[in-house]
C-alpha positions as a Markdown table, in Angstrom:
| # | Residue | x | y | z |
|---|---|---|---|---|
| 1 | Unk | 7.4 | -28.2 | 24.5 |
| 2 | Unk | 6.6 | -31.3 | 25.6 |
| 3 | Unk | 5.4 | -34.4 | 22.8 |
| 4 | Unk | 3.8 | -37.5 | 24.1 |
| 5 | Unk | 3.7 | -40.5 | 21.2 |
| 6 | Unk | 2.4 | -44.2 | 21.0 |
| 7 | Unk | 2.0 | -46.3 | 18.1 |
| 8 | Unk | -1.1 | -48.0 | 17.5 |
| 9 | Unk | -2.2 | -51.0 | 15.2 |
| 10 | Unk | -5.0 | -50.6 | 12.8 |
| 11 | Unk | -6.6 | -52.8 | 10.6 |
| 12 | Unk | -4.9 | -54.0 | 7.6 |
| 13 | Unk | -4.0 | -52.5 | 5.3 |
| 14 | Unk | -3.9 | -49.4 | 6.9 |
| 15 | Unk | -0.9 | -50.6 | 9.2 |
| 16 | Unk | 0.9 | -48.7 | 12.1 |
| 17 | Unk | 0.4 | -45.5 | 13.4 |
| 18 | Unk | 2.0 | -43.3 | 15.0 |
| 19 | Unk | 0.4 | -40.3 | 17.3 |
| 20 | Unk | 2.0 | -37.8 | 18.7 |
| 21 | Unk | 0.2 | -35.0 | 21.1 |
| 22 | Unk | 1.1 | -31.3 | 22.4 |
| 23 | Unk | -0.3 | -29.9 | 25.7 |
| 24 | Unk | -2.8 | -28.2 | 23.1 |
| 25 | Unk | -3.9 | -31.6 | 20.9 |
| 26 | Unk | -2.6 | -33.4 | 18.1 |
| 27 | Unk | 0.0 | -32.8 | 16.0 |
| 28 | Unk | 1.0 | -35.7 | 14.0 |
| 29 | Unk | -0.8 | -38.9 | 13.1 |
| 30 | Unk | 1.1 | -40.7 | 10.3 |
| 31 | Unk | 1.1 | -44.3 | 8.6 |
| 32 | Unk | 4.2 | -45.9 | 10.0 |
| 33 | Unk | 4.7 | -47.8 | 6.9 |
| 34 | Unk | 8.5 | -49.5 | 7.3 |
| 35 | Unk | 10.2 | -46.6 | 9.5 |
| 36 | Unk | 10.9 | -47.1 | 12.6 |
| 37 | Unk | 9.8 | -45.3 | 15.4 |
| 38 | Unk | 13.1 | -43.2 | 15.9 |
| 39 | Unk | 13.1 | -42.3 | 12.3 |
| 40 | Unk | 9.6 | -40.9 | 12.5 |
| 41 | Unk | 10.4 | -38.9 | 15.1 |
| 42 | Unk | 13.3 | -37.3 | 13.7 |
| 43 | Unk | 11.5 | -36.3 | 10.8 |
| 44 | Unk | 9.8 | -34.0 | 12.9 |
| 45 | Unk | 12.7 | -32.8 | 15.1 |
| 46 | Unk | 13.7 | -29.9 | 12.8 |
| 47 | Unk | 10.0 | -28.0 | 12.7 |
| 48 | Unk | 9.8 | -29.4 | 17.0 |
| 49 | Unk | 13.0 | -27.8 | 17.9 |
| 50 | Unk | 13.5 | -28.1 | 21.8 |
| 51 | Unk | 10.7 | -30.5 | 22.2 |
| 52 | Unk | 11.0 | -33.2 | 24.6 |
| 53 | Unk | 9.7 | -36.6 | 23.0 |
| 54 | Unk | 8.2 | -39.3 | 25.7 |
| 55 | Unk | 6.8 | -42.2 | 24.8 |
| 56 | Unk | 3.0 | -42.5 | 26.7 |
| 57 | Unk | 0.3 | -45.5 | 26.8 |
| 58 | Unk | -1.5 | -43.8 | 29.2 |
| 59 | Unk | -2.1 | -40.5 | 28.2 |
| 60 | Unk | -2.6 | -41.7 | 24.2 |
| 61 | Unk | -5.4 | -44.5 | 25.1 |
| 62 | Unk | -7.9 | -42.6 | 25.1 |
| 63 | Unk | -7.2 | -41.1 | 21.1 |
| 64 | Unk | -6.0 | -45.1 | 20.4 |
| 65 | Unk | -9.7 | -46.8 | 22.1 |
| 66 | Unk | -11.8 | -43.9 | 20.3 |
| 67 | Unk | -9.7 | -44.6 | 16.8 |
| 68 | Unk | -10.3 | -48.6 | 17.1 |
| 69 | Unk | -14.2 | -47.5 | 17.8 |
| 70 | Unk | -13.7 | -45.3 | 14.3 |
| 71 | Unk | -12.5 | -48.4 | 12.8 |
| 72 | Unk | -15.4 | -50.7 | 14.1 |
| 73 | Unk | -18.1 | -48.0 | 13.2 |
| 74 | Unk | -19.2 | -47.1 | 16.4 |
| 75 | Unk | -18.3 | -43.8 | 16.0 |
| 76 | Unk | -18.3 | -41.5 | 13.4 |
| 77 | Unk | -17.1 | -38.1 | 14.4 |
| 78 | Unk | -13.4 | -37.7 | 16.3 |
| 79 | Unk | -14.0 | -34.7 | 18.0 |
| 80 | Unk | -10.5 | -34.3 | 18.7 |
| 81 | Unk | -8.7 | -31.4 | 19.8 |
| 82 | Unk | -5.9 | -30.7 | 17.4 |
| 83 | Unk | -2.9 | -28.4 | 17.3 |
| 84 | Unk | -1.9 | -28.1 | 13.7 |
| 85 | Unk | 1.2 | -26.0 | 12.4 |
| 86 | Unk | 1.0 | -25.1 | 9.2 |
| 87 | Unk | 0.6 | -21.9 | 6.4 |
| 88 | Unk | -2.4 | -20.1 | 6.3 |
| 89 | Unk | -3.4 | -21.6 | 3.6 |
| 90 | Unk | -3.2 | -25.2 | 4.9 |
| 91 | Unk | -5.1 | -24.4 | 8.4 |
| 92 | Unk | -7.8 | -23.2 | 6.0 |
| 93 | Unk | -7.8 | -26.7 | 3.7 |
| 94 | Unk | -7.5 | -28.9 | 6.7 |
| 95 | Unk | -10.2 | -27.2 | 8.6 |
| 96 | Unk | -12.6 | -27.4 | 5.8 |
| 97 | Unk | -11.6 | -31.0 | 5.7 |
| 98 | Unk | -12.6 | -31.3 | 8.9 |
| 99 | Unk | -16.3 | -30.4 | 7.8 |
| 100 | Unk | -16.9 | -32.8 | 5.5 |
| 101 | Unk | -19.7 | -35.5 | 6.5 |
| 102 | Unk | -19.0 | -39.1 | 7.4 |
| 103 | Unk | -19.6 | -41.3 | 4.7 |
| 104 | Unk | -18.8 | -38.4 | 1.9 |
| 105 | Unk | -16.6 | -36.7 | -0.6 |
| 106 | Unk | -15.7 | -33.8 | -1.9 |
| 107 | Unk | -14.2 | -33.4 | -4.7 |
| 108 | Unk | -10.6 | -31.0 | -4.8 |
| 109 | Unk | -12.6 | -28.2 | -6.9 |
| 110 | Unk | -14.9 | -28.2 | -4.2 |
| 111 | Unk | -13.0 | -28.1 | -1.3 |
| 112 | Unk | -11.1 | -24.9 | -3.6 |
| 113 | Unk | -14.3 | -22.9 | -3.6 |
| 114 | Unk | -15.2 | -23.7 | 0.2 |
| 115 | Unk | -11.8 | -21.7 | 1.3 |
| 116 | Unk | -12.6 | -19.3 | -1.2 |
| 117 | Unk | -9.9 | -20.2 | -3.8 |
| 118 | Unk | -11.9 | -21.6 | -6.4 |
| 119 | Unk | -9.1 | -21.8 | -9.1 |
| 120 | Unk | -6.6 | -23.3 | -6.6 |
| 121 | Unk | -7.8 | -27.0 | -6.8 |
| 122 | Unk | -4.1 | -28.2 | -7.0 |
| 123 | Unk | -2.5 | -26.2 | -4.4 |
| 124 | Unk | -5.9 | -27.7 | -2.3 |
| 125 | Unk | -4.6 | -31.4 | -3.4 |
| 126 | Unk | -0.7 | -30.2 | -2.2 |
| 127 | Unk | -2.1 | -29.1 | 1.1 |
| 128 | Unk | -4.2 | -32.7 | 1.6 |
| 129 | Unk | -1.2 | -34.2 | 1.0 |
| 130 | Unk | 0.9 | -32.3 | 3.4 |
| 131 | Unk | -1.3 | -33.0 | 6.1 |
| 132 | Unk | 0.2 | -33.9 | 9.6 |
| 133 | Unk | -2.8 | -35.5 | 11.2 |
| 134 | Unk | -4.7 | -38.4 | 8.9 |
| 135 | Unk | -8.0 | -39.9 | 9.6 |
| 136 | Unk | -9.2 | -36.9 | 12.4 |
| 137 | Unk | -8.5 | -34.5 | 9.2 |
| 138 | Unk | -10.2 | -36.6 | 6.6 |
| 139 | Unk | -8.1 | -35.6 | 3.3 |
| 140 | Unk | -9.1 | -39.6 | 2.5 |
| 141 | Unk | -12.9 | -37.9 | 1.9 |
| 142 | Unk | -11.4 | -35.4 | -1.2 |
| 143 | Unk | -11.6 | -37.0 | -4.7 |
| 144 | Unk | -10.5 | -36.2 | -8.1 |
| 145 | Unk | -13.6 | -34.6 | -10.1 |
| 146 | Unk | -13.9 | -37.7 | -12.2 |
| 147 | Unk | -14.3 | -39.6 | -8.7 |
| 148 | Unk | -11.0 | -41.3 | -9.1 |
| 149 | Unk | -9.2 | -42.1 | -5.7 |
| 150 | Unk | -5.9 | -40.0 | -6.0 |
| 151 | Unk | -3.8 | -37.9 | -3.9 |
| 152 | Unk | -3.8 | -39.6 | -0.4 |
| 153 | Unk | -0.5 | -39.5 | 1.2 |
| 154 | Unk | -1.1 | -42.8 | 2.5 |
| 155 | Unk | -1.6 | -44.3 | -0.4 |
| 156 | Unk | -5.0 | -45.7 | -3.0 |
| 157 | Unk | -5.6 | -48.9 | -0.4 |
| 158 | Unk | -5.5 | -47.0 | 2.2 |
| 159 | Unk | -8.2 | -44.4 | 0.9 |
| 160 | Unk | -10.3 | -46.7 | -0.2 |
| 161 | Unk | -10.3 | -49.2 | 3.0 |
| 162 | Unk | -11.1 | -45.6 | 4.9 |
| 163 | Unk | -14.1 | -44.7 | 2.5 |
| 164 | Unk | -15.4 | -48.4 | 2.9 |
| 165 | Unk | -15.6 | -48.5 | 6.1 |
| 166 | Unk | -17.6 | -45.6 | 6.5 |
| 167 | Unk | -20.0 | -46.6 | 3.3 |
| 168 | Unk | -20.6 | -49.3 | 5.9 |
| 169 | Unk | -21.2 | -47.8 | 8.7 |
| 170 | Unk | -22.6 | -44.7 | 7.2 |
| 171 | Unk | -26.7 | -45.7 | 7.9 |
| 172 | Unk | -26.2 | -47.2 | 10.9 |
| 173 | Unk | -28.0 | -45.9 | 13.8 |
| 174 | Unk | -26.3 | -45.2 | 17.1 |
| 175 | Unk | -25.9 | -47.5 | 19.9 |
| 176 | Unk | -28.8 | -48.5 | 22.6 |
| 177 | Unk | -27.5 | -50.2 | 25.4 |
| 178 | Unk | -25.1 | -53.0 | 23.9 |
| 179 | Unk | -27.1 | -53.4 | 21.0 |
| 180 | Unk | -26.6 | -51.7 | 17.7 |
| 181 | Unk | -29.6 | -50.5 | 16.1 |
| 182 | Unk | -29.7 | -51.0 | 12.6 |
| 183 | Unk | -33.0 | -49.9 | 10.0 |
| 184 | Unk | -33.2 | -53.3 | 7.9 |
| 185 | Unk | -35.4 | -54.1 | 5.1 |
| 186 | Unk | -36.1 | -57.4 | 4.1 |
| 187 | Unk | -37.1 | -58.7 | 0.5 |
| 188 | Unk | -38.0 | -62.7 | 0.4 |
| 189 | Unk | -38.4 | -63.4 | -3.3 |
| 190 | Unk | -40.7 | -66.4 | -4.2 |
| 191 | Unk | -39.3 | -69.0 | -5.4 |
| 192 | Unk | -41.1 | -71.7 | -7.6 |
| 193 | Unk | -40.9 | -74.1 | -4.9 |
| 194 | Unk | -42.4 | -72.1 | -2.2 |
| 195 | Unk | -45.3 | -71.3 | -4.8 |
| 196 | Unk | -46.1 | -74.6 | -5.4 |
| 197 | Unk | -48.0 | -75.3 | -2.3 |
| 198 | Unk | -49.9 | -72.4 | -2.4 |
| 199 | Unk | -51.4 | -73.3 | -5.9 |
| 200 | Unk | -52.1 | -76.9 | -4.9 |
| 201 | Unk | -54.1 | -75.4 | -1.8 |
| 202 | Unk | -56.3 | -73.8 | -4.7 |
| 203 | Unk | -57.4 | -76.7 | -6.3 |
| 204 | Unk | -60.7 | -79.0 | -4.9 |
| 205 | Unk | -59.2 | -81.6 | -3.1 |
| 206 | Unk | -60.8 | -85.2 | -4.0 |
| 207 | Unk | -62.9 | -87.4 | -1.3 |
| 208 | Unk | -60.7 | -89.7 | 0.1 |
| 209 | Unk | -61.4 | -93.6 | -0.6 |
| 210 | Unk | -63.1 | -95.8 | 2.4 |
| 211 | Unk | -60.4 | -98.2 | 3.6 |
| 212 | Unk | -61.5 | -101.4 | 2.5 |
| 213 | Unk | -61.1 | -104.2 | 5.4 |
| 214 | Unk | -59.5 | -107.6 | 5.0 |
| 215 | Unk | -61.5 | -110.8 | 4.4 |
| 216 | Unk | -61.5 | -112.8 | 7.8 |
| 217 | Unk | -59.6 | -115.5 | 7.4 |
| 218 | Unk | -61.1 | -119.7 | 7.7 |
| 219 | Unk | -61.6 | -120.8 | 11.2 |
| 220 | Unk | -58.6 | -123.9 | 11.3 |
| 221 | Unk | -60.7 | -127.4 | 10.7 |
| 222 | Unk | -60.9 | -129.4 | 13.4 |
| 223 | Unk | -58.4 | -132.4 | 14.0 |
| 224 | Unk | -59.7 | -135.8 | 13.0 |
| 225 | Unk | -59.7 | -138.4 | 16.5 |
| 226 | Unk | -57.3 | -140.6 | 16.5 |
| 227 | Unk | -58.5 | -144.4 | 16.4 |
| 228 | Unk | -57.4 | -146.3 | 19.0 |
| 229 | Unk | -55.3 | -149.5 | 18.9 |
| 230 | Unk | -55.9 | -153.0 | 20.7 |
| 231 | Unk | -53.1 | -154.0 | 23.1 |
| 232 | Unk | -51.2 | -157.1 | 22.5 |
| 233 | Unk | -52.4 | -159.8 | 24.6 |
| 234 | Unk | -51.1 | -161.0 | 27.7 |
| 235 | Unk | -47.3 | -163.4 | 27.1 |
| 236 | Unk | -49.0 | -165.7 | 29.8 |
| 237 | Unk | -51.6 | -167.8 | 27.7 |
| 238 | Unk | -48.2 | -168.4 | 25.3 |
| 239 | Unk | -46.1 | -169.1 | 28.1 |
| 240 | Unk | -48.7 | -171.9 | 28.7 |
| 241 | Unk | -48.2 | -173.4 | 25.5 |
| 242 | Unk | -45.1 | -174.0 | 25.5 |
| 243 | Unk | -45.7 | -175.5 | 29.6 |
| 244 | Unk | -48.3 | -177.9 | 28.2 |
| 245 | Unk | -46.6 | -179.7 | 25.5 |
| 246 | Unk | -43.7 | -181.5 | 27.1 |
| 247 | Unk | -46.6 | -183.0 | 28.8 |
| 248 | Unk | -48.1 | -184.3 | 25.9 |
| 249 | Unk | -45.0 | -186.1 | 24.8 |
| 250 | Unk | -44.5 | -187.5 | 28.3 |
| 251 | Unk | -47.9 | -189.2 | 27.9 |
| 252 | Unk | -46.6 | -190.6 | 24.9 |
Protein backbone atom coordinates (compact mmCIF):
# COMPACT_ATOMS: atom_id res chain seq x y z
CA UNK A 1 0.00 0.00 0.00
CA UNK A 2 1.16 3.12 -0.82
CA UNK A 3 1.10 6.36 2.09
CA UNK A 4 1.50 9.87 0.92
CA UNK A 5 2.35 12.41 4.05
CA UNK A 6 3.00 16.25 4.51
CA UNK A 7 3.23 18.23 7.49
CA UNK A 8 1.29 21.33 7.75
CA UNK A 9 1.42 24.31 10.22
CA UNK A 10 -1.69 25.40 12.08
CA UNK A 11 -2.37 28.12 14.24
CA UNK A 12 -0.94 28.20 17.58
CA UNK A 13 -1.38 26.39 19.80
CA UNK A 14 -2.41 23.73 17.86
CA UNK A 15 1.12 23.28 16.26
CA UNK A 16 2.26 20.80 13.44
CA UNK A 17 0.52 18.24 11.73
CA UNK A 18 1.08 15.59 10.19
CA UNK A 19 -1.28 13.90 7.33
CA UNK A 20 -0.93 10.97 5.98
CA UNK A 21 -3.33 9.44 3.01
CA UNK A 22 -4.22 5.83 1.42
CA UNK A 23 -5.41 5.42 -2.15
CA UNK A 24 -8.87 5.17 -0.27
CA UNK A 25 -8.57 8.66 2.17
CA UNK A 26 -7.08 9.47 5.31
CA UNK A 27 -5.58 7.60 7.68
CA UNK A 28 -3.73 9.57 10.15
CA UNK A 29 -3.83 13.27 11.06
CA UNK A 30 -1.89 13.79 14.38
CA UNK A 31 -0.44 16.87 16.42
CA UNK A 32 3.18 16.62 15.78
CA UNK A 33 4.02 17.92 19.10
CA UNK A 34 8.14 17.50 19.46
CA UNK A 35 8.53 14.15 17.30
CA UNK A 36 10.01 14.28 14.39
CA UNK A 37 8.77 13.36 11.27
CA UNK A 38 10.62 9.90 11.16
CA UNK A 39 9.47 9.01 14.57
CA UNK A 40 5.85 9.67 13.59
CA UNK A 41 6.05 7.52 10.99
CA UNK A 42 7.39 4.63 12.66
CA UNK A 43 4.85 4.71 15.02
CA UNK A 44 2.68 3.63 12.47
CA UNK A 45 4.99 1.15 10.63
CA UNK A 46 3.92 -1.96 12.71
CA UNK A 47 -0.18 -1.66 12.06
CA UNK A 48 1.18 -0.31 7.90
CA UNK A 49 3.29 -3.32 7.38
CA UNK A 50 4.64 -3.20 3.69
CA UNK A 51 3.50 0.26 3.06
CA UNK A 52 5.54 2.45 1.13
CA UNK A 53 5.85 6.07 2.80
CA UNK A 54 6.44 9.21 0.29
CA UNK A 55 6.49 12.35 1.24
CA UNK A 56 3.88 14.54 -1.18
CA UNK A 57 3.07 18.52 -1.44
CA UNK A 58 1.17 18.02 -4.25
CA UNK A 59 -1.15 15.43 -3.67
CA UNK A 60 -1.82 16.70 0.27
CA UNK A 61 -2.59 20.52 -0.77
CA UNK A 62 -5.62 20.20 -1.34
CA UNK A 63 -6.57 18.49 2.52
CA UNK A 64 -3.68 21.32 3.82
CA UNK A 65 -5.71 24.65 1.72
CA UNK A 66 -9.27 23.21 2.83
CA UNK A 67 -7.79 22.71 6.69
CA UNK A 68 -6.22 26.46 6.71
CA UNK A 69 -9.99 27.51 5.27
CA UNK A 70 -11.34 25.34 8.60
CA UNK A 71 -9.04 27.31 10.55
CA UNK A 72 -10.09 30.77 9.08
CA UNK A 73 -13.93 29.90 9.24
CA UNK A 74 -14.68 29.68 5.77
CA UNK A 75 -15.59 26.40 5.95
CA UNK A 76 -17.26 24.35 8.23
CA UNK A 77 -17.72 20.86 7.06
CA UNK A 78 -14.44 18.61 5.80
CA UNK A 79 -16.07 16.38 3.73
CA UNK A 80 -13.20 14.30 3.48
CA UNK A 81 -12.91 10.92 2.39
CA UNK A 82 -11.35 8.85 5.11
CA UNK A 83 -10.02 5.27 5.45
CA UNK A 84 -9.96 4.47 9.17
CA UNK A 85 -8.71 1.14 10.67
CA UNK A 86 -9.95 0.32 13.67
CA UNK A 87 -12.35 -2.22 15.93
CA UNK A 88 -15.85 -2.29 15.33
CA UNK A 89 -16.48 -0.55 18.02
CA UNK A 90 -14.27 2.47 17.19
CA UNK A 91 -15.56 2.86 13.39
CA UNK A 92 -18.98 3.12 15.16
CA UNK A 93 -17.69 6.10 17.77
CA UNK A 94 -15.79 7.89 15.19
CA UNK A 95 -18.48 7.81 12.70
CA UNK A 96 -20.99 9.21 15.03
CA UNK A 97 -18.32 11.81 15.68
CA UNK A 98 -18.40 12.64 12.48
CA UNK A 99 -22.27 13.69 12.85
CA UNK A 100 -21.93 16.04 15.27
CA UNK A 101 -22.77 19.84 14.13
CA UNK A 102 -20.22 22.60 13.74
CA UNK A 103 -20.20 24.67 16.60
CA UNK A 104 -21.56 21.75 19.05
CA UNK A 105 -20.98 19.13 21.75
CA UNK A 106 -21.88 16.17 22.85
CA UNK A 107 -21.35 15.03 25.74
CA UNK A 108 -19.57 11.09 26.14
CA UNK A 109 -23.06 9.65 27.63
CA UNK A 110 -24.52 10.90 24.53
CA UNK A 111 -22.35 9.85 22.02
CA UNK A 112 -22.81 6.17 24.19
CA UNK A 113 -26.45 6.05 23.48
CA UNK A 114 -26.08 7.27 19.66
CA UNK A 115 -24.04 3.79 18.94
CA UNK A 116 -26.37 2.08 21.00
CA UNK A 117 -24.14 1.49 24.05
CA UNK A 118 -25.66 3.71 26.45
CA UNK A 119 -23.78 2.36 29.53
CA UNK A 120 -20.42 2.43 27.67
CA UNK A 121 -19.56 6.25 28.17
CA UNK A 122 -15.92 5.32 29.07
CA UNK A 123 -15.08 2.89 26.56
CA UNK A 124 -16.77 5.98 24.14
CA UNK A 125 -14.02 8.40 25.78
CA UNK A 126 -11.10 5.46 25.11
CA UNK A 127 -12.17 5.24 21.56
CA UNK A 128 -12.10 9.43 21.15
CA UNK A 129 -8.90 9.20 22.41
CA UNK A 130 -7.61 6.54 20.13
CA UNK A 131 -8.55 8.32 17.26
CA UNK A 132 -6.15 8.35 14.08
CA UNK A 133 -7.54 11.27 12.22
CA UNK A 134 -8.17 14.70 14.53
CA UNK A 135 -10.13 17.69 13.43
CA UNK A 136 -12.08 15.74 10.21
CA UNK A 137 -13.28 13.32 13.16
CA UNK A 138 -14.26 15.90 15.64
CA UNK A 139 -13.63 13.91 19.16
CA UNK A 140 -12.61 17.84 20.20
CA UNK A 141 -16.73 18.35 20.06
CA UNK A 142 -17.35 15.39 22.99
CA UNK A 143 -17.42 16.82 26.60
CA UNK A 144 -17.56 15.48 30.00
CA UNK A 145 -21.39 15.63 31.29
CA UNK A 146 -20.52 18.49 33.66
CA UNK A 147 -19.18 20.38 30.36
CA UNK A 148 -15.65 20.11 31.48
CA UNK A 149 -13.04 19.95 28.49
CA UNK A 150 -11.34 16.49 29.09
CA UNK A 151 -10.23 13.57 27.18
CA UNK A 152 -8.64 15.16 23.90
CA UNK A 153 -5.63 13.36 22.91
CA UNK A 154 -4.26 16.55 21.86
CA UNK A 155 -4.54 18.05 24.83
CA UNK A 156 -7.19 20.90 26.96
CA UNK A 157 -5.59 24.03 24.69
CA UNK A 158 -5.96 22.43 21.92
CA UNK A 159 -9.76 21.54 22.46
CA UNK A 160 -10.58 24.57 23.53
CA UNK A 161 -8.76 26.71 20.63
CA UNK A 162 -10.87 24.06 18.24
CA UNK A 163 -14.29 24.82 19.99
CA UNK A 164 -13.46 28.68 19.79
CA UNK A 165 -12.97 28.96 16.66
CA UNK A 166 -16.01 27.37 15.64
CA UNK A 167 -18.14 29.43 18.48
CA UNK A 168 -16.85 32.15 16.09
CA UNK A 169 -17.55 31.20 13.13
CA UNK A 170 -20.52 29.20 14.04
CA UNK A 171 -23.32 32.17 12.77
CA UNK A 172 -21.65 33.30 10.11
CA UNK A 173 -23.25 33.06 6.77
CA UNK A 174 -21.51 31.66 3.74
CA UNK A 175 -19.43 33.48 1.38
CA UNK A 176 -20.90 35.90 -1.66
CA UNK A 177 -18.37 36.68 -4.05
CA UNK A 178 -15.19 37.86 -1.84
CA UNK A 179 -17.31 39.20 0.74
CA UNK A 180 -18.41 37.44 3.83
CA UNK A 181 -21.79 37.88 4.77
CA UNK A 182 -22.35 38.27 8.32
CA UNK A 183 -26.16 39.01 10.19
CA UNK A 184 -25.10 42.06 12.56
CA UNK A 185 -27.16 43.77 15.02
CA UNK A 186 -26.26 46.98 16.31
CA UNK A 187 -27.16 48.49 19.85
CA UNK A 188 -26.03 52.41 20.19
CA UNK A 189 -26.67 53.15 23.91
CA UNK A 190 -27.33 56.95 24.74
CA UNK A 191 -25.07 58.47 26.38
CA UNK A 192 -25.74 61.62 28.55
CA UNK A 193 -23.81 63.61 26.24
CA UNK A 194 -25.49 62.75 23.12
CA UNK A 195 -28.90 63.46 25.08
CA UNK A 196 -28.04 66.73 25.95
CA UNK A 197 -28.70 68.34 22.67
CA UNK A 198 -31.75 66.81 22.16
CA UNK A 199 -33.31 68.26 25.41
CA UNK A 200 -31.88 71.75 24.69
CA UNK A 201 -33.70 71.48 21.18
CA UNK A 202 -36.93 71.25 23.46
CA UNK A 203 -36.76 74.30 25.18
CA UNK A 204 -38.12 77.89 23.53
CA UNK A 205 -35.23 79.46 22.31
CA UNK A 206 -34.92 83.38 23.36
CA UNK A 207 -35.14 86.32 20.61
CA UNK A 208 -31.82 87.26 19.92
CA UNK A 209 -30.58 90.91 20.91
CA UNK A 210 -30.40 93.72 17.92
CA UNK A 211 -26.64 94.48 17.45
CA UNK A 212 -26.20 97.68 18.77
CA UNK A 213 -23.92 99.95 16.29
CA UNK A 214 -20.92 102.08 17.37
CA UNK A 215 -21.17 105.89 17.99
CA UNK A 216 -19.52 107.67 14.87
CA UNK A 217 -16.63 109.03 15.80
CA UNK A 218 -15.76 113.35 15.76
CA UNK A 219 -14.93 114.64 12.45
CA UNK A 220 -10.82 115.73 13.20
CA UNK A 221 -11.07 119.83 13.79
CA UNK A 222 -9.64 121.63 11.34
CA UNK A 223 -5.96 123.04 11.54
CA UNK A 224 -5.49 126.58 12.68
CA UNK A 225 -3.61 128.85 9.48
CA UNK A 226 -0.46 129.53 10.20
CA UNK A 227 0.37 133.41 10.52
CA UNK A 228 2.82 134.59 8.34
CA UNK A 229 6.17 136.23 9.13
CA UNK A 230 7.71 139.57 7.68
CA UNK A 231 11.03 139.04 5.92
CA UNK A 232 14.09 140.75 7.16
CA UNK A 233 14.89 143.73 5.22
CA UNK A 234 17.13 144.08 2.51
CA UNK A 235 21.42 144.25 3.96
CA UNK A 236 21.65 147.16 1.30
CA UNK A 237 20.12 150.20 3.20
CA UNK A 238 22.79 148.94 6.15
CA UNK A 239 25.45 148.53 3.88
CA UNK A 240 24.75 152.31 3.13
CA UNK A 241 25.35 153.26 6.54
CA UNK A 242 28.26 152.22 7.10
CA UNK A 243 29.32 153.88 3.22
CA UNK A 244 27.97 157.22 4.35
CA UNK A 245 29.82 157.93 7.52
CA UNK A 246 33.49 157.99 6.60
CA UNK A 247 32.08 160.83 4.66
CA UNK A 248 30.89 162.64 7.37
CA UNK A 249 34.15 162.58 9.16
CA UNK A 250 36.00 163.58 5.98
CA UNK A 251 33.90 166.75 6.01
CA UNK A 252 35.15 167.27 9.35
Amino acid sequence: MRITYHVMSAPAPLGLLFMAASERGLRYLEYLDRRSLKRAIAAHAAAEPGATWEPSVREMRPLADLLEQYFCGTVKHLNVPVDLAGSEFQLKVWNALREIPYGETRSYGDIAKAVGEPKAARAIGLACNQNPVAVVVPCHRVIGADGKLVGYVGGVPRKKALLTIEGRFRDMLPLEGDRVIVPITVKVARTAAAARPARAARRPTKPAAPAVKPAPKPAPKPAAPRRAVAAPAPRAASAGRKAAAPARKRAR
